[in-house]
C-alpha positions in Angstrom: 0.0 0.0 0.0 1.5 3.2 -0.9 1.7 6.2 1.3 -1.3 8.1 0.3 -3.4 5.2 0.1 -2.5 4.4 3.9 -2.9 8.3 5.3 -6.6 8.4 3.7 -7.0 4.7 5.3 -5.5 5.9 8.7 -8.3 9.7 7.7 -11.4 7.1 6.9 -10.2 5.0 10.5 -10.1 8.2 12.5 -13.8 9.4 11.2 -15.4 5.8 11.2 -14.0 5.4 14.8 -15.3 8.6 16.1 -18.7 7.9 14.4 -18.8 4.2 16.1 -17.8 5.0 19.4 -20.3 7.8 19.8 -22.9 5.6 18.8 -22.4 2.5 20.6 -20.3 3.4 23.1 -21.9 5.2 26.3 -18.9 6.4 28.0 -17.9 8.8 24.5 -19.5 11.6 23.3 -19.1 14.1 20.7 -21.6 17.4 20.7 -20.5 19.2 17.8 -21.5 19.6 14.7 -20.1 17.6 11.4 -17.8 19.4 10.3 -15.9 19.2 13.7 -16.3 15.5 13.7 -14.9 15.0 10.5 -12.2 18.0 11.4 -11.7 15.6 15.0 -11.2 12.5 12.8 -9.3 14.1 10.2 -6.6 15.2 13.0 -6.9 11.8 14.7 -5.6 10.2 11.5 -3.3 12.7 10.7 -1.6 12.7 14.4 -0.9 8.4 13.6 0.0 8.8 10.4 2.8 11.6 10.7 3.1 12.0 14.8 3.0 8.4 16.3 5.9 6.8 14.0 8.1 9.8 15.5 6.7 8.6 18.8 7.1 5.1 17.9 11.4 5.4 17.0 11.5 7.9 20.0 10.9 5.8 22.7 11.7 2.2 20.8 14.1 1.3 24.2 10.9 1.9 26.2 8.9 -0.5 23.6 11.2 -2.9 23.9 11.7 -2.9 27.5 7.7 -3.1 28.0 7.2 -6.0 25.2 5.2 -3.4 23.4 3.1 -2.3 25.9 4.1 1.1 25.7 2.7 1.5 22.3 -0.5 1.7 24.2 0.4 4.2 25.9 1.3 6.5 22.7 -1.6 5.9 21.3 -3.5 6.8 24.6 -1.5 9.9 24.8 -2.7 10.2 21.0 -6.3 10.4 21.6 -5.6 12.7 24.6 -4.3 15.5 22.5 -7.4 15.1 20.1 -9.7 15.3 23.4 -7.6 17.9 24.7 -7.8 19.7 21.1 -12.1 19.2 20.8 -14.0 20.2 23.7 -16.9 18.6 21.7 -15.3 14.9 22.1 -15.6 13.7 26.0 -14.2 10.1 27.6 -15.5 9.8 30.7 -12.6 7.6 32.2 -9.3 6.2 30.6 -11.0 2.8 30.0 -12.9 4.7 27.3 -9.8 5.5 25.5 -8.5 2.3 25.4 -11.7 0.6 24.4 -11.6 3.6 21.5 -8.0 2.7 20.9 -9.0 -0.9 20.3 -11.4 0.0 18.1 -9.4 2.4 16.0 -6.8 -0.5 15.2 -10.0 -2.7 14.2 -10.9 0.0 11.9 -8.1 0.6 10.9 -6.9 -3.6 10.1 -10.8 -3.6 8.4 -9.8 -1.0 5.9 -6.2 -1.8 5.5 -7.2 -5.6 4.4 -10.3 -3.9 1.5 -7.3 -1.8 0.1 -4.9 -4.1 -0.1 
């Protein structure tokens, strides 16, 4: 997959993820309008396509140290800056943004196996 194919995937993940957890999960919700939800998953895509490889060779000793684990927490910290940048999008406790995390790569694997 080429590299504009995968930043529209990682776009279309970020919107279908926002639209899914709103619906069906109680514990996130988004109040504004469209054009901030796509505008929310349009920067929620664009922060893991460009941001969290940066992240990702950054703190590879910590990665490997953890077994992974602390890819979690990038992408945690991930969806924190696109709460902390939308007032409109709420969690209501960090088991929210995991369950959204898990989502996202769900999404994301969904779309990623159509385009390929």
């Amino acid at each position: 997959m080429d590299k504009m194919t995968k930043f529209i995937t990682q776009i279309a993940a970020g919107i279908a993820t926002l639209k899914i957890a709103h619906l069906y999960i109680s514990g996130i919700s988004f109040t504004g309008g469209w054009e901030t939800f796509v505008l929310a998953g349009f920067t929620l895509g664009f922060l893991n396509f460009f941001i969290k490889p940066i992240l990702k060779i950054i703190t590879l000793p910590l990665r490997i140290l953890t077994l992974g684990f602390f890819s979690l927490i990038i992408n945690i910290v991930i969806v924190y800056f696109v709460d902390l940048a939308f007032y409109e999008l709420q969690f209501e406790r960090l088991s929210f943004r995991v369950v959204f995390i898990v989502l996202l790569w769900l999404i994301n694997l969904i779309l990623s196996s159509f385009l390929n």
